[in-house]
Residue, then its C-alpha position, 0 to 999 in steps of 0.5 A: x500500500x503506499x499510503x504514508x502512515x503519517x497520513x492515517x487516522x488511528x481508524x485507518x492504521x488500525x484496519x490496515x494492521x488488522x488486514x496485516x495480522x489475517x495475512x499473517x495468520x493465513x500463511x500460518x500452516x494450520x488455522x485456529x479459532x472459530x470463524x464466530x469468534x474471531x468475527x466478534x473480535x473484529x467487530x469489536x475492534x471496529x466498535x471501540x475504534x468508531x467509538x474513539x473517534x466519536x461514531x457512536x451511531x456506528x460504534x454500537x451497529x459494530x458492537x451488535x453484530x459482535x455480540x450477534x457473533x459472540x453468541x453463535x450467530x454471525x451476521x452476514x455481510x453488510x448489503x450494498x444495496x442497503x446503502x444505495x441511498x448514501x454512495x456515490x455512483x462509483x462505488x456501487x459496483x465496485x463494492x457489489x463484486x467485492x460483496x459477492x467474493x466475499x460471499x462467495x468464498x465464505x460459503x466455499x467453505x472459507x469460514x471453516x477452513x480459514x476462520x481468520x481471515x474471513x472474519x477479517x474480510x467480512x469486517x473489513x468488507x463492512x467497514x469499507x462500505x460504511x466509510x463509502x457511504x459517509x464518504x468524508x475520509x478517502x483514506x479510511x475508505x483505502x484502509x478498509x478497502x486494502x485490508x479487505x482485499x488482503x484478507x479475501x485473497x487469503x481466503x482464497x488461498x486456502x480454498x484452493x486444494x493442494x496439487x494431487x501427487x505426482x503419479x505414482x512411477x512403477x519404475x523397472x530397475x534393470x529396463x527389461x519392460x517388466x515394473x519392479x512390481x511384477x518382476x519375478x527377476x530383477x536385475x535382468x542383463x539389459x537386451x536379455x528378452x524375458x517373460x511377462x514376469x521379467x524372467x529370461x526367455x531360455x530356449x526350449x528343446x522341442x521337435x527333432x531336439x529328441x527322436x522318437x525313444x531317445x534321450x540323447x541331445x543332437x547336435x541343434x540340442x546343443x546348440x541350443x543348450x549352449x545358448x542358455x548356459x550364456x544367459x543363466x551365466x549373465x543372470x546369476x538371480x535365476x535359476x532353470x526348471x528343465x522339465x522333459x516331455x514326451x508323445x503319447x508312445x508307449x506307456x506312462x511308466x515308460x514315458x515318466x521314465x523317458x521324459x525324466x531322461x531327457x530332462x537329466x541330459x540337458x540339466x547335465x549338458x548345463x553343469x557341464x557348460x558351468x551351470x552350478x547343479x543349485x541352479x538347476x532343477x531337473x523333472x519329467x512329466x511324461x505324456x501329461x502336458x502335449x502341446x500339439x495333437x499325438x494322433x499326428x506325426x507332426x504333432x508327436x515330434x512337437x511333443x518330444x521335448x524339454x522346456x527351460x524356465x527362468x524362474x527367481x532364486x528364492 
């Protein structure tokens, strides 16, 4: 504000320090008191000051709405239209939108939530359209006008919800596009391809990988083989279920057996490469688990094989 204060009236001090205070409050991290309450202290305030300046008429209009607010009923603010026959033309539509902020703040929720400096605002708003009204001190009509709108725009303020939380980021430590979340195996070697649970993909033996009776690795077995051994090494949180299956030849005894068989020789091929036997789990599962049709010969083929599963070591 950049009126002097050698220039102010103990009225017009007295409002702009009381504008002061409910900025004050306002920044505060939490609000106190009730918004009745702190309105009976204002209104007070505004009655001993009109009272000392000789207002008596308005001394006591202040001193009842305190005691309206000191008993739990506060008044509303004061009504422009009231007044109409007492201001000046240029005031009326100033003081009307500055009316209905007021009021539109308060039943936001701005006497709950900022109890001080609405009851600051609402005072203040009243003491401005009285002073408009005698329009006899342009500086009490700028104090209580400057003291309103510091304390409005602090209600304001504390109307305005906080900015929601940024979004809560799943991040994926070792960037394999599995979340943390979902990552059975974390730390994955960046460009290792994995499952849908972050584990990497290891290359299943199927088809010709085994002939029909056999448990023997061929040469593209091998190869195959060779390849996992290098990502198990490159990702040493897993562990590999090596599972063998077989078509529907034969009996079940005999096909459990066969299926266990062929899973044992590809677990050996693995220790062999360097594969530590901890990391290696060996099962069979016979003719149980087909992926293709055994009425086929083609089918069969798909069934003769041995599947390799990343998995977490616990």
């Amino acid at each position: 504000m950049s009126i002097s204060i050698k220039t102010l009236s103990a009225l017009a001090l007295a409002v702009v320090l009381m504008g002061t205070q409910a900025a004050a409050v306002a920044a505060a991290p939490s609000q106190s008191g009730d918004f009745a309450a702190a309105l009976a202290a204002a209104y007070q305030q505004l009655a001993d000051l009109e009272k000392a300046q000789g207002d008596h008429r308005d001394a006591d209009a202040y001193a009842s709405r305190a005691a309206a607010a000191s008993g739990g009923n506060p008044t509303a603010p004061d009504q422009v239209e009231l007044r109409h026959g007492f201001l000046e033309p240029h005031y009326v539509a100033e003081l009307n939108d500055a009316r209905q902020r007021l009021v539109a703040a308060l039943e936001a929720g701005g006497r709950e939530q900022a109890p001080r400096p609405a009851a600051r605002a609402q005072s203040s708003f009243d003491c401005w359209l009285e002073q408009a009204s005698e329009d006899l001190q342009p500086v009490h009509i700028d104090a209580c006008k400057q003291a309103y709108l510091l304390a409005v725009a602090d209600v304001e303020k504390a109307l305005v919800p906080p900015p929601p939380p940024p979004p809560v980021v799943d991040p994926d430590s070792d960037g394999d596009g599995v979340p943390d979340s979902r990552d059975d195996c974390p730390g994955t070697r960046p460009g290792t391809p994995v499952d849908d649970k972050g584990c990497p993909r290891i290359p299943s033996l199927e088809g010709v990988h085994f002939e029909h009776d056999k448990a023997v690795l061929t040469a593209a077995a091998r190869s195959i083989l060779d390849e996992a051994a290098s990502i198990i090494a490159a990702n040493p949180s897993i562990r590999v279920e090596i599972v063998g299956h077989t078509d529907s030849s034969g009996s079940d005894a005999y096909n459990q057996a066969l299926s266990e068989r062929r899973a044992e020789s590809a677990r050996a091929y693995l220790q062999a490469a360097g594969v530590s036997s901890s990391r290696l789990l060996a099962s069979g599962r016979g003719e149980g688990s087909p992926i293709a049709d055994n009425d086929t010969r083609e089918g069969r083929a798909a069934n003769r094989r041995v599947e390799l599963t990343a998995r977490p070591i616990d």
